[in-house]
C-alpha positions in Angstrom: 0.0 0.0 0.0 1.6 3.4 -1.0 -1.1 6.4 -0.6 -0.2 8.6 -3.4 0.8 5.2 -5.8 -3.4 4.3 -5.9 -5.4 4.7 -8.6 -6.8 8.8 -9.3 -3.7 9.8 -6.7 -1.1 12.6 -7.9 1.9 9.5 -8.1 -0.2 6.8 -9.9 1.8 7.6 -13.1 4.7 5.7 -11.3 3.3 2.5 -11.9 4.3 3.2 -15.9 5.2 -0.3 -17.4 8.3 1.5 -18.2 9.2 1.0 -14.6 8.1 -2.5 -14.7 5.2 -4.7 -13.9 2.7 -3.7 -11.5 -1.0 -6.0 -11.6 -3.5 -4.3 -9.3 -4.9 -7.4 -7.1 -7.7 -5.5 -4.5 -8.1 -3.3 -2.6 -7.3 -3.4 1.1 -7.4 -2.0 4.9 -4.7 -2.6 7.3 -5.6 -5.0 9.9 -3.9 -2.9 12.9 -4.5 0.9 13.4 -1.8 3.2 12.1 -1.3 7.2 11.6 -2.2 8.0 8.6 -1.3 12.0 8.1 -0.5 15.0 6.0 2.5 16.5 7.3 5.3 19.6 5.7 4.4 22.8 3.7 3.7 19.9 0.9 0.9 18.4 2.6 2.3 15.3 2.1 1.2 12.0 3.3 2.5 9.9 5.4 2.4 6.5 6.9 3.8 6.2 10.3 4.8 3.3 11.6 3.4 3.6 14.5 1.0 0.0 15.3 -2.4 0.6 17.5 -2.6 4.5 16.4 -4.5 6.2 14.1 -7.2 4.2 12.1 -7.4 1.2 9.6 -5.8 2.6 6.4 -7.5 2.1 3.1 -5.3 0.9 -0.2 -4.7 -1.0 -3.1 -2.7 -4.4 -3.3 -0.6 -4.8 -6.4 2.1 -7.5 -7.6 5.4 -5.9 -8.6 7.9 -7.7 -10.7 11.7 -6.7 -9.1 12.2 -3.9 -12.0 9.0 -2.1 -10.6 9.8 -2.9 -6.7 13.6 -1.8 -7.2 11.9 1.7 -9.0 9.5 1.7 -6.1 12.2 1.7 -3.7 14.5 4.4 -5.2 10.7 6.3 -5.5 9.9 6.5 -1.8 13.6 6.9 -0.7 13.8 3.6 0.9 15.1 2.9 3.0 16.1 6.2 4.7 12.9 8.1 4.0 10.1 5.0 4.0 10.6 1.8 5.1 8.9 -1.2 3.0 7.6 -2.8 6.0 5.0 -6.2 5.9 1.8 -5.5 7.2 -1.5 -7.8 7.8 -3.9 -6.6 5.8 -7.6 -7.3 5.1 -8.5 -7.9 1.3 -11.8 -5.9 0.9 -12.2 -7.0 -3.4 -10.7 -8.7 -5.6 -9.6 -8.5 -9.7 -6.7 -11.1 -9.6 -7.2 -14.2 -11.7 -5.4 -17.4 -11.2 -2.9 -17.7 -8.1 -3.4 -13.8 -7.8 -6.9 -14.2 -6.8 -7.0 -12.7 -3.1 -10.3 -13.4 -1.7 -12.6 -10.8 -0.1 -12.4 -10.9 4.0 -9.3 -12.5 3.9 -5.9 -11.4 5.9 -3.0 -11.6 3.9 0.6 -10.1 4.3 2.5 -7.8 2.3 4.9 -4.4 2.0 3.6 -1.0 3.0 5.8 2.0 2.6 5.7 3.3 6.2 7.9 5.3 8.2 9.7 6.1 11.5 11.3 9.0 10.9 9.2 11.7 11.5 8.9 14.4 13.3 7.6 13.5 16.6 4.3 16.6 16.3 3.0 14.7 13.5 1.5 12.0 16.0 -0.6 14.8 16.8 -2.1 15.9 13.2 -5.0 14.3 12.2 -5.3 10.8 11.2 -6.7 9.1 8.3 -8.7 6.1 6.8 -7.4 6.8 3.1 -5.8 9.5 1.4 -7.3 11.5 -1.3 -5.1 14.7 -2.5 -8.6 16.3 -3.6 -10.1 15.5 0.2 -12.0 17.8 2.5 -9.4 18.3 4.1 -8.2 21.4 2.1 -4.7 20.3 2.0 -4.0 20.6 -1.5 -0.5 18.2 -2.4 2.4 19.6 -3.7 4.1 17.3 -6.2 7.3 17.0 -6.6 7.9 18.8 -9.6 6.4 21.8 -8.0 8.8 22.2 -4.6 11.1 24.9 -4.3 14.6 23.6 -4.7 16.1 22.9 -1.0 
């Protein structure tokens, strides 16, 4: 699950197959709580790794070949920004066919780009079930094209 890498999200692009394979498989809610929040003067989103906090996060589950994982990686700065991390989630539906067929209700494992460095205040933003860049929350996301240099 990667909040800005689902479908209608500012990053979807990054799932190009010129990065590699990437099969969306369902969509998903974490099985623990976590802090899902919109943190900087980019309003960016972020997954903290922070178990028992925050609220079941909404996603998609998608199968990567190692071209797309290894882009994904570089992507989200792992591991110093995010950490891929495997999470218990709860498939909610289903498109896989074959062995890819994940089947509603059930708990499987996988990666999540979470992270744990942060800056301790953001525990106390708001948290979130899923992450929409249009949302009422009237934090509009600054891609990265658009960020001053540093």
């Amino acid at each position: 699950i990667s909040t800005l890498l689902t479908k209608g999200q500012p990053n979807c692009r990054m799932l190009d197959a010129a990065n590699g394979r990437a099969e969306f498989l369902a969509h998903a809610r974490t099985v623990e709580r976590y802090p899902l929040v919109i943190a900087t003067k980019y309003n960016i989103p972020f997954l903290l790794n922070v178990p028992g906090m925050g609220q079941r996060v909404h996603g998609e589950i998608y199968s990567v070949d190692q071209q797309m994982l290894h882009f994904l990686d570089r992507f989200e700065g792992c591991p110093k920004m995010y950490q891929r991390t495997a999470v218990q989630l709860e498939v909610q539906d289903g498109d896989g066919e074959g062995d890819n067929t994940l089947k509603p209700g059930s708990i499987v494992e996988t990666f999540v780009y979470s992270t744990t460095t942060y800056h301790p205040e953001w525990l106390q933003n708001p948290t979130y079930e899923s992450y929409d860049a249009n949302g009422d929350h009237g934090l509009e996301y600054v891609s990265r094209e658009d960020r001053s240099p540093k």
